[in-house]
BALO-51102 format. One line per 2 residues: their letters; for each residue y negated, x negated, z negated of N, C-alpha, C, O. Coordinates in steps of 0.02 Angstrom, whole numbers, plus 50000, padded with zeros to 5 digits. Atoms other than C-alpha are relative to their C-alpha. Layout:
<sites>
A> Y/X/Z/Y/X/Z/Y/X/Z/Y/X/Z | ...
</sites>
This chain:
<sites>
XX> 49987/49929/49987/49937/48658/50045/50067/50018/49971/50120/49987/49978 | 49934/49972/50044/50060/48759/49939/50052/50017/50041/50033/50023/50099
XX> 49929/49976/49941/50244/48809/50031/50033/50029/49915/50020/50010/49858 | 49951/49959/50027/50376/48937/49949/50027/49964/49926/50031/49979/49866
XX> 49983/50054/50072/50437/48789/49849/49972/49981/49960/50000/49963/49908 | 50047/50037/50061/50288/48731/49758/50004/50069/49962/49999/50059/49901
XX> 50023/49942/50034/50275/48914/49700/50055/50012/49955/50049/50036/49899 | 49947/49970/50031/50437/48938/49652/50011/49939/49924/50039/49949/49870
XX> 49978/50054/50048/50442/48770/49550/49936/50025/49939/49944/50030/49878 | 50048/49976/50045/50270/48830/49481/49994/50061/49939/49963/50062/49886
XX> 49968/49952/50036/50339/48990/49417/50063/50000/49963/50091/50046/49933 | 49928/50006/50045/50495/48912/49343/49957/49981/49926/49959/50010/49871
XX> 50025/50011/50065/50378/48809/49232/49950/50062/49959/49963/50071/49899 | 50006/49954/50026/50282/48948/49189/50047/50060/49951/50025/50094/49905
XX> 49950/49979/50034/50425/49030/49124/50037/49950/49975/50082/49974/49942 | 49955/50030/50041/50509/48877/49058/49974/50000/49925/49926/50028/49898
XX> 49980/50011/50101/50547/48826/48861/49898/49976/49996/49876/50000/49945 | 50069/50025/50018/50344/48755/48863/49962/50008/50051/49922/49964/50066
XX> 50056/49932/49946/50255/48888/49004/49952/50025/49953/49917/49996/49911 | 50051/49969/50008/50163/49018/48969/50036/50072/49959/50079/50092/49998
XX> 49982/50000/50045/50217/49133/48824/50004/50078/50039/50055/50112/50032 | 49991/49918/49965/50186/49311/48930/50017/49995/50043/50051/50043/50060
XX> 49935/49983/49958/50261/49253/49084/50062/49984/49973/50088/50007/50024 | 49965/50020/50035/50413/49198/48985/50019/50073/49974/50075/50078/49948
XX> 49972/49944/50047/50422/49381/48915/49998/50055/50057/50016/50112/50044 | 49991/49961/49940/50414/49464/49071/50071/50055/49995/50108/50035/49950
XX> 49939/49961/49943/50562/49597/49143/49995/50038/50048/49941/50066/50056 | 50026/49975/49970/50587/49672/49270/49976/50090/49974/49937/50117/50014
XX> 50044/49949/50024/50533/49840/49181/49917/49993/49992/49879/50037/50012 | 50049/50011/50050/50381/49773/49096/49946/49967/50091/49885/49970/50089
XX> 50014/50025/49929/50338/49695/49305/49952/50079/50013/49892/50089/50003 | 50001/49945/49973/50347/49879/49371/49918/50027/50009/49890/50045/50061
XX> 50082/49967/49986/50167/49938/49356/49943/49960/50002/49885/49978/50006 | 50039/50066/49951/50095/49771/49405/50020/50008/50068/49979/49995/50112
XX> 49983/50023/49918/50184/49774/49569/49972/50073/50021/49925/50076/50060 | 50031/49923/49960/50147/49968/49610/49916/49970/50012/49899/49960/50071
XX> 50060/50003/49993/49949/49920/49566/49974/49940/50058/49927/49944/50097 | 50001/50029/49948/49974/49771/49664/50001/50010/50072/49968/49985/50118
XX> 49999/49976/49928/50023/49849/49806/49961/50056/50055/49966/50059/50116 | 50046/49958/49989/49885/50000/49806/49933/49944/50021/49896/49951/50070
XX> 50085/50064/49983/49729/49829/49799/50053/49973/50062/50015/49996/50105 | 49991/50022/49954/49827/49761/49933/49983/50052/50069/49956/50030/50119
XX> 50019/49959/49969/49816/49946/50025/49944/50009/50025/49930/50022/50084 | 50073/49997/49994/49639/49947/49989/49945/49962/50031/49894/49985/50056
XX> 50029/50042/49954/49578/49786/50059/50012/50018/50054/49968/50042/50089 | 49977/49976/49929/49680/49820/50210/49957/50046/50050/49943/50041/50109
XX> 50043/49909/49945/49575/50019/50252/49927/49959/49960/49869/49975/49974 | 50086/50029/49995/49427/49915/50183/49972/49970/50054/49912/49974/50066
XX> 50003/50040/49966/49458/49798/50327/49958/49919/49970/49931/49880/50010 | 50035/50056/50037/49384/49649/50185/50075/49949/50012/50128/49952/49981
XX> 49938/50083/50000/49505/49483/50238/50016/49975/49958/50074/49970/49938 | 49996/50061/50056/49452/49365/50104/50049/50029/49921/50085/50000/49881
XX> 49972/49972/50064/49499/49511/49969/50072/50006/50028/50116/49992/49987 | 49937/49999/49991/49655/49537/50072/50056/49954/49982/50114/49962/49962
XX> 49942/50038/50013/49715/49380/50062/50027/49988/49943/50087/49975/49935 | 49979/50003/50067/49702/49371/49873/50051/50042/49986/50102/50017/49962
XX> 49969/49962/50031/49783/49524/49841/50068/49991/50036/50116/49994/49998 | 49942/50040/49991/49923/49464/49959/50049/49950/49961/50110/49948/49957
XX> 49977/50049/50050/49953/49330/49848/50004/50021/49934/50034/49980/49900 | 49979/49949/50065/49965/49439/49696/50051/50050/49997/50072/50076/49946
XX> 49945/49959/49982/50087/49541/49765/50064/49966/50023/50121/49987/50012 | 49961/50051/50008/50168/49383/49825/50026/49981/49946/50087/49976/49942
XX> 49963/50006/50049/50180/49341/49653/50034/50017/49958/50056/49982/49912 | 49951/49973/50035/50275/49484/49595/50066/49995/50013/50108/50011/49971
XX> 49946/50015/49972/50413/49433/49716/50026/49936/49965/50079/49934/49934 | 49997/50067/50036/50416/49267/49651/50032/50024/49917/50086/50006/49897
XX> 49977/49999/50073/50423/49337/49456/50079/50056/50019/50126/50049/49980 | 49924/49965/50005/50581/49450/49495/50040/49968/50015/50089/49968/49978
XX> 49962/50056/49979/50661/49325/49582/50022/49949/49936/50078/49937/49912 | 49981/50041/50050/50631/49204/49448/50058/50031/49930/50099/50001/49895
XX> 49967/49976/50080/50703/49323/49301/50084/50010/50014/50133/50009/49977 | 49939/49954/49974/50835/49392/49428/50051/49919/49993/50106/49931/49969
XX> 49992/50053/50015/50883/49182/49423/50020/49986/49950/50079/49968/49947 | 49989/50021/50074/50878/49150/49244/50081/50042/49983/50124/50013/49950
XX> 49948/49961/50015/51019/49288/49235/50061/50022/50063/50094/50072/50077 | 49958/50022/49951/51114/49220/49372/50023/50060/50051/50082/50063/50069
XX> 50006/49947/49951/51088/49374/49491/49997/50005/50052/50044/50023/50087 | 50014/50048/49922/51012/49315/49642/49945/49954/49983/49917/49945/49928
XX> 50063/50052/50021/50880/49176/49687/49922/50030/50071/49915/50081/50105 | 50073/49998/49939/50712/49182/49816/50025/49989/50055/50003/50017/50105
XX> 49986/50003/49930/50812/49116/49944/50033/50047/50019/50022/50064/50077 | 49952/49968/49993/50961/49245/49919/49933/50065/50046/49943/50091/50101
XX> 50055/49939/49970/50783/49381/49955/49981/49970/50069/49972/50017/50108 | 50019/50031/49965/50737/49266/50087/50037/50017/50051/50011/50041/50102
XX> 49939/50019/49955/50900/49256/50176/50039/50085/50017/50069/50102/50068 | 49992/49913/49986/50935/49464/50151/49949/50012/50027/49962/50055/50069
XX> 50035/49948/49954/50766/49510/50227/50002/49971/50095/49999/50002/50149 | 49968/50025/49937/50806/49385/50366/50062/50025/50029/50065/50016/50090
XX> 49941/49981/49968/50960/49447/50409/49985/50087/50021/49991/50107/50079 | 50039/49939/50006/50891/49631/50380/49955/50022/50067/49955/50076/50096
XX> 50052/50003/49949/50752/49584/50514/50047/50020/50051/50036/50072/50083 | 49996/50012/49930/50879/49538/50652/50041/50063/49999/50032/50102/50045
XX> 49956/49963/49988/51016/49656/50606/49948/50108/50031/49969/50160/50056 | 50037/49937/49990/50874/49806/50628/49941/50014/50061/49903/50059/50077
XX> 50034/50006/49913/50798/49743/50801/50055/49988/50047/50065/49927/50056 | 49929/50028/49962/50956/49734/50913/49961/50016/50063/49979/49987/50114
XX> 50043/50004/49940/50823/49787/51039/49980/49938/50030/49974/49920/50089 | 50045/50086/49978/50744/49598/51011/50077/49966/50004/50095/49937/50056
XX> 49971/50040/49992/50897/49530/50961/50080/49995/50016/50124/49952/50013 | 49923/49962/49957/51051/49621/51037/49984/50024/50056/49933/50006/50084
XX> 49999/49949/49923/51081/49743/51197/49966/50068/50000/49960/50103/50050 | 50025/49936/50011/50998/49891/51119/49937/49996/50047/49913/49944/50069
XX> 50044/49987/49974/50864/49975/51206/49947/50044/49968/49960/50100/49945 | 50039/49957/50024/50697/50027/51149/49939/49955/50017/49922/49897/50007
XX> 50065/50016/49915/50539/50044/51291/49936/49997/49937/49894/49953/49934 | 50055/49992/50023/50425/50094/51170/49989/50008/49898/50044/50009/49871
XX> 50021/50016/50057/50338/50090/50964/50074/50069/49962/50118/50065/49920 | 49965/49938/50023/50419/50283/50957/50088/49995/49993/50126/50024/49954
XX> 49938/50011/49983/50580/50226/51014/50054/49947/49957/50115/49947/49949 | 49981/50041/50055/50594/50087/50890/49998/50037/49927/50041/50016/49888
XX> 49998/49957/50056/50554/50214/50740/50073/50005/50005/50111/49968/49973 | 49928/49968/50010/50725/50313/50790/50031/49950/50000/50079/49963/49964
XX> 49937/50028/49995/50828/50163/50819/49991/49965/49932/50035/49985/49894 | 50010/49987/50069/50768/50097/50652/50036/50030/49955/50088/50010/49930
XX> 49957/49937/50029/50810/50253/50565/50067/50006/50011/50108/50008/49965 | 49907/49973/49982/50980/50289/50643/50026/49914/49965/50082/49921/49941
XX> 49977/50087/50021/51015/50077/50582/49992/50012/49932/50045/50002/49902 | 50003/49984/50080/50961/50120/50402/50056/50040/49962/50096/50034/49916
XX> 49961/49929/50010/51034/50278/50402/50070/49981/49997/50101/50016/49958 | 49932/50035/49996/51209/50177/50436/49997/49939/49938/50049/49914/49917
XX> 50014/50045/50048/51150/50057/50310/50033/50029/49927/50076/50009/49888 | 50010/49972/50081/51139/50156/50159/50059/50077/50002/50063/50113/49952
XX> 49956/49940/49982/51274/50306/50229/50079/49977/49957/50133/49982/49987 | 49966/50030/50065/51384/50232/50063/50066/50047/50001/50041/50101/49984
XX> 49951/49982/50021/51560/50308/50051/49992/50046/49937/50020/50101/49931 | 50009/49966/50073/51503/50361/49872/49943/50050/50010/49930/50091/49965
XX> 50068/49960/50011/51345/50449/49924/50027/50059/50017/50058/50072/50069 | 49978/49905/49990/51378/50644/49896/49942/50035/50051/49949/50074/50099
XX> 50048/49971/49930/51211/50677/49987/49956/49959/50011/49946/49904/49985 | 50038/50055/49939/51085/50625/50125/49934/49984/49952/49887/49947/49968
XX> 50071/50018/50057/50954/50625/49965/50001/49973/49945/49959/49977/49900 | 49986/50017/50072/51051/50533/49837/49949/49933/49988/49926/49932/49931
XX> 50043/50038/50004/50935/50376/49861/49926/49994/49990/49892/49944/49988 | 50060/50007/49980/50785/50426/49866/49927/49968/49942/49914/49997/49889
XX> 50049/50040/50044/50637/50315/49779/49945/50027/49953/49886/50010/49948 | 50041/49946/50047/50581/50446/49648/49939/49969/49967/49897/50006/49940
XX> 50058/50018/50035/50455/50319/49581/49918/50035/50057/49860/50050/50041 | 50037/50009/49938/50368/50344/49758/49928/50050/49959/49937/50076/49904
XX> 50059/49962/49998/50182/50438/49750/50016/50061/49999/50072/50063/50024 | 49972/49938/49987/50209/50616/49747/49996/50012/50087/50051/50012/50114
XX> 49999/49996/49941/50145/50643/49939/50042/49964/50046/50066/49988/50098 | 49961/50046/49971/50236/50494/49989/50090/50022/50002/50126/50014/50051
XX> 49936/49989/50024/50405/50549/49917/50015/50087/50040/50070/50109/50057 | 49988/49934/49978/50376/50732/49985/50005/49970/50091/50038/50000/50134
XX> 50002/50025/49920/50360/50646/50163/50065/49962/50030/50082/49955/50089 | 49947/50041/50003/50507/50546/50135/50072/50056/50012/50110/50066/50059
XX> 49950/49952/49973/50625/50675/50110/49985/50071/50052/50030/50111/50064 | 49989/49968/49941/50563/50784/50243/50000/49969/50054/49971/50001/50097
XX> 50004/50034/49974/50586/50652/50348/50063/49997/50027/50080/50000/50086 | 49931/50010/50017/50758/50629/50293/50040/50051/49999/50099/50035/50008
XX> 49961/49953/49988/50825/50801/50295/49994/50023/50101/50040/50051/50130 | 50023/50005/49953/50734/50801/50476/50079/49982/50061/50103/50001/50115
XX> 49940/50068/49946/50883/50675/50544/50064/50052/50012/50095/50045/50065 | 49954/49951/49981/51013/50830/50527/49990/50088/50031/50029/50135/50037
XX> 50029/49942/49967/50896/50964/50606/49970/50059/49951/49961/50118/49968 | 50035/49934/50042/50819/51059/50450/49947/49980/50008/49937/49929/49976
XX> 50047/50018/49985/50663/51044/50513/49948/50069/50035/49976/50123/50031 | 50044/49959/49970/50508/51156/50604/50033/49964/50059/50062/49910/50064
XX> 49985/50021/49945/50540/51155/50770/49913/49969/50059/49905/49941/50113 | 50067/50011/49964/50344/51138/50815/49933/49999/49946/49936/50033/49895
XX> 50044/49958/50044/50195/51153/50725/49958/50057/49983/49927/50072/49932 | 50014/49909/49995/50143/51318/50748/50039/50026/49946/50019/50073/49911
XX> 49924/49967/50044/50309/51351/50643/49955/49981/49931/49941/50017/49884 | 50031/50030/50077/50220/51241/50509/49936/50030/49961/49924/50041/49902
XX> 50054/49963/50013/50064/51317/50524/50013/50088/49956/50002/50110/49900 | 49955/49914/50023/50140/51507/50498/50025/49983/49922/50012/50027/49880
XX> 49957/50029/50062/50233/51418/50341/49942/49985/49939/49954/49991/49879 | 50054/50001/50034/50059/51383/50272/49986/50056/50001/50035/50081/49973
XX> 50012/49952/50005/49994/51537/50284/50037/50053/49940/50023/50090/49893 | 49956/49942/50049/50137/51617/50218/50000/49957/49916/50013/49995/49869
XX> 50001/50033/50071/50125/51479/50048/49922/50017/49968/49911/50024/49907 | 50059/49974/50026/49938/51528/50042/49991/50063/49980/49937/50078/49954
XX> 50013/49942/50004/49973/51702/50028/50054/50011/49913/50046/50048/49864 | 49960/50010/50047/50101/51667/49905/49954/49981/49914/49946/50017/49865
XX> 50065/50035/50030/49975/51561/49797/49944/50048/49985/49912/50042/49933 | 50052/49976/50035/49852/51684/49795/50018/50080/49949/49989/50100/49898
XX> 49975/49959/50047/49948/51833/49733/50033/49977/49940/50037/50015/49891 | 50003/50019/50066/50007/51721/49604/49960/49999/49948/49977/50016/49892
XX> 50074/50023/50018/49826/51672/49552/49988/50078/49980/49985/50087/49919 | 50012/49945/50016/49795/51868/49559/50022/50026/49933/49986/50038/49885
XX> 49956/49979/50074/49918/51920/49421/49999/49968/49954/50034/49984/49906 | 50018/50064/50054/49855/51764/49320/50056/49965/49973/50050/49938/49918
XX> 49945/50028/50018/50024/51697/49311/50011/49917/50017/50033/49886/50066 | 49998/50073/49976/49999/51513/49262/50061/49968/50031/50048/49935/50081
XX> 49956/50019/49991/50174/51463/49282/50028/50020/50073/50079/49991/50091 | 49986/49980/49945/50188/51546/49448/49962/49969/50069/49987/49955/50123
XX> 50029/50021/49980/50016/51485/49502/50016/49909/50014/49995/49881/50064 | 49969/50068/50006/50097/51295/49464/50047/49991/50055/50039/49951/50101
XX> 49982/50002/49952/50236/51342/49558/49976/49984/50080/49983/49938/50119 | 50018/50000/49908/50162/51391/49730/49938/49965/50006/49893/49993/50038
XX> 50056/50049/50005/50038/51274/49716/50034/49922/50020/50013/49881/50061 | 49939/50058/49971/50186/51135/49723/50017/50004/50087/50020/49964/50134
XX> 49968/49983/49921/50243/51232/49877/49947/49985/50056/49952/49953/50108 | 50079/50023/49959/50064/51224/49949/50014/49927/50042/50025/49917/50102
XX> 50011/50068/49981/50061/51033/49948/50040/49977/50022/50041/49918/50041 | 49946/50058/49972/50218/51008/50004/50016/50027/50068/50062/50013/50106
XX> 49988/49967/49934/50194/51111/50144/49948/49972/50034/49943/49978/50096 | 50087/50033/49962/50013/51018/50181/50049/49951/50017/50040/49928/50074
XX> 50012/50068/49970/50118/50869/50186/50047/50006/50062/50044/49964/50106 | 49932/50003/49935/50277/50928/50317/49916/50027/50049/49919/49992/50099
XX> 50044/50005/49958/50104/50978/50411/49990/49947/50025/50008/49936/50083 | 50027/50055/49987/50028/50811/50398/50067/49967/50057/50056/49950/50115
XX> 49962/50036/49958/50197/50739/50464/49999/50030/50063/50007/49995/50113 | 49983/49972/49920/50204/50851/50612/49942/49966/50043/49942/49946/50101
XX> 50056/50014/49931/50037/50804/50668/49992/49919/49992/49940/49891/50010 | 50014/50070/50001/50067/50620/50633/49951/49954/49953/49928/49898/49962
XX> 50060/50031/50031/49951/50594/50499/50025/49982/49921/50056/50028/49896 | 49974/50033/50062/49995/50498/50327/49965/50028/49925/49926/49997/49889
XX> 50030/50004/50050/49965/50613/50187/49963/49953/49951/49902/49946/49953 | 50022/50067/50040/49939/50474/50062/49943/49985/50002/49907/49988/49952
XX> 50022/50063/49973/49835/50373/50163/49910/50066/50005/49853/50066/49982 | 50064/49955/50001/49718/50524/50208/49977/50042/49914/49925/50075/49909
XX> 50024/49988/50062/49709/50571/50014/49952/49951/49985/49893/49964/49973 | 50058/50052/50013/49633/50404/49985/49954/49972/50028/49924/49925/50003
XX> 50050/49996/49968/49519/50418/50125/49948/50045/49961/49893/50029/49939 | 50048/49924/50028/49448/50590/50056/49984/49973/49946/49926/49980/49928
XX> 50055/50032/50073/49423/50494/49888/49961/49977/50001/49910/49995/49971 | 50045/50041/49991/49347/50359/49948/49929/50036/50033/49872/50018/50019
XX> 50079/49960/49972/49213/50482/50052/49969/50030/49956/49908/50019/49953 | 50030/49968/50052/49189/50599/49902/49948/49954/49954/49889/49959/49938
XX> 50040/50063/50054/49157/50435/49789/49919/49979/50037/49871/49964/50001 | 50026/50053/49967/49044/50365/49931/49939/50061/50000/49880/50049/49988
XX> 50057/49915/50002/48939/50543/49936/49965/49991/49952/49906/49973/49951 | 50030/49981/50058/48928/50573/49762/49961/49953/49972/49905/49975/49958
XX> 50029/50039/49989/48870/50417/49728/49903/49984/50033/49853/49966/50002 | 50052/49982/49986/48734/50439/49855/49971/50035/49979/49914/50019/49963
XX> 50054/49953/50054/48678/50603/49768/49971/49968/49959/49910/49960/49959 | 50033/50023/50043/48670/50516/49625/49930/49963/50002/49887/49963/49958
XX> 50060/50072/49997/48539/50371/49703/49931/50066/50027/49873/50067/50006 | 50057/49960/49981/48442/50517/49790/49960/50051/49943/49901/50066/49937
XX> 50024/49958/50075/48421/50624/49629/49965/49948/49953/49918/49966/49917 | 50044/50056/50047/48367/50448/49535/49931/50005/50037/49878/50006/50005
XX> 50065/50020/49955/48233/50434/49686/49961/50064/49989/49900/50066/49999 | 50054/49948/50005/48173/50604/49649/49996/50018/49914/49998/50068/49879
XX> 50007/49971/50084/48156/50583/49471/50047/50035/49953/50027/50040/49895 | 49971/49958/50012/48289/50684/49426/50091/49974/49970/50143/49970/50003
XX> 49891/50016/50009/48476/50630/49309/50042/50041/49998/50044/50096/49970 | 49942/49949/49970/48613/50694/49369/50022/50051/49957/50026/50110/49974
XX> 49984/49951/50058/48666/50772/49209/49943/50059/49982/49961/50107/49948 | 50054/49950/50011/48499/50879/49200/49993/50038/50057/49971/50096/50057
XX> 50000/49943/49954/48519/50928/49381/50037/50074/50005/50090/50091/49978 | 49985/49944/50008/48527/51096/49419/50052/50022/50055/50034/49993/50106
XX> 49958/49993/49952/48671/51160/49535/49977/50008/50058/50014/49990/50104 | 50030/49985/49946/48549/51211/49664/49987/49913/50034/50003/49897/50091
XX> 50026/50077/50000/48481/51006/49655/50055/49973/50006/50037/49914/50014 | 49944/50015/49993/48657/50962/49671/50022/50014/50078/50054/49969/50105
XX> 49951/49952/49954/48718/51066/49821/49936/49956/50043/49951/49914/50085 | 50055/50036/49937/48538/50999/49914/50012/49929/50000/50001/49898/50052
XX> 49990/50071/49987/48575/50836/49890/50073/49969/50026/50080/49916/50056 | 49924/49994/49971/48768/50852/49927/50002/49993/50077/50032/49950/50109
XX> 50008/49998/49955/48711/50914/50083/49963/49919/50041/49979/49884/50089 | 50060/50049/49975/48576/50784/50114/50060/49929/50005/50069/49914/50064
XX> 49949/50036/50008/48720/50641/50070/50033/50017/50078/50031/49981/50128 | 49958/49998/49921/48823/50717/50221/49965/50001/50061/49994/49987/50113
XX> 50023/50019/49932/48693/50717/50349/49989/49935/50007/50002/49908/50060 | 50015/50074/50003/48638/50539/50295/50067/49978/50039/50065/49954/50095
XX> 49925/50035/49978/48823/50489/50331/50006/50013/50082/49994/49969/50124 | 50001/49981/49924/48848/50587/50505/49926/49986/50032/49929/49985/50093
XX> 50052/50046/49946/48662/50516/50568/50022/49926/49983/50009/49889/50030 | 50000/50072/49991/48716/50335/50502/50065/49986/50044/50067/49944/50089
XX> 49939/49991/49936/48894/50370/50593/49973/49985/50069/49985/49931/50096 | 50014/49982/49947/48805/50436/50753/49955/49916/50031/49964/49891/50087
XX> 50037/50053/49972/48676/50271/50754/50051/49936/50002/50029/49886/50030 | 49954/50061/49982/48826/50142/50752/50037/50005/50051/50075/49959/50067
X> 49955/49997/49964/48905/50228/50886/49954/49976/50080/49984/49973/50133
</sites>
């Protein structure tokens, strides 16, 4: 059975003078959109609830830690243990609940003390503002959640969601008199504002933009799909259906789903 060390020795030779000729040419640039994709198949097994795929993709995501480490090594930066030994320290210094006098009863209570511990973390002498950090690679929804999250901590915030709700309204109304006057560049605009107002929604009511985008895909996919098999069964390819043969089978797709729902419950 493999341990930290066999991996790390395994990935040296891979990158040594007589490895493997593309890990060897690696950086961390050229990493970057392996580890993001890595980390979406790791997402996906996870809301699949599939184990066996989980664990793989664990270990693929494992091994991007491993290749930064290694390069970050070669160029005498840090090593695996130096990551090792910062998220360990990281752990205890950010539970003083577990492993200090702090107090925190409950999941909610550990969020804020968290936060307020970060927030002292990264509160840099040099930082001009509370948004100079922020992880612009992030998802767009993700990154819009992030900093309303983060401006949140000094009180610019809704005070309820009702407030948020009203705030939609007023971006939909915005949005459509744009759309009226055919003003693409306007329509772009408040269309931004839209989504970024769906997502300070989503946060109010606790729900993970993101996470519910790639739900709604996955149902659409899982629908359309079905149309498709029901339109094969009636003779009929999709590309020749007619919008009417579309919309009936759309339908037919969503009751199938809510009676196969209703019989597992």
């Amino acid at each position: 059975m493999a341990d930290l060390n066999d991996l790390r020795m395994l990935m040296e030779r891979l990158r040594g003078p007589d490895g493997c000729p593309w890990d060897a040419k690696q950086t961390w640039n050229s990493l970057t959109r392996h580890t993001i994709e890595e980390a979406y198949e790791v997402a996906q097994a996870a809301e699949d609830g599939d184990a066996e795929h989980l664990k793989e993709e664990l270990g693929d995501l494992l091994l991007q830690v491993l290749f930064y480490s290694s390069i970050a090594q070669q160029q005498n930066l840090f090593t695996l243990d130096d990551v090792m030994t910062g998220l360990s320290e990281k752990l205890i210094r950010r539970h003083p609940h577990v492993f200090a006098n702090a107090v925190a009863k409950d999941a909610d209570s550990v969020s804020v003390l968290w936060d307020q511990i970060k927030h002292q973390e990264k509160n840099q002498p040099d930082q001009s503002s509370l948004l100079d950090d922020l992880p612009i690679n992030l998802p767009g929804m993700s990154l819009a959640a992030k900093i309303q999250k983060r401006v949140s901590r000094v009180g610019f915030d809704w005070k309820n969601t009702s407030q948020v709700i009203d705030k939609l309204d007023e971006e939909v109304s915005e949005f459509k008199a744009a759309y009226s006057e055919s003003d693409q560049s306007a329509i772009a605009e408040e269309y931004g504002d839209l989504l970024f107002t769906m997502v300070n929604l989503a946060r109010h009511l606790k729900v993970d933009s993101e996470q519910q985008m790639r739900f709604a895909n996955k149902k659409f996919v899982q629908r359309f799909q079905m149309l498709e098999g029901m339109l094969q069964q009636a003779g009929i390819a999709v590309e020749n259906a007619t919008q009417q043969e579309m919309d009936f089978y759309w339908e037919a797709s969503k009751r199938f789903e809510i009676d196969n729902s209703n019989s597992d419950e």
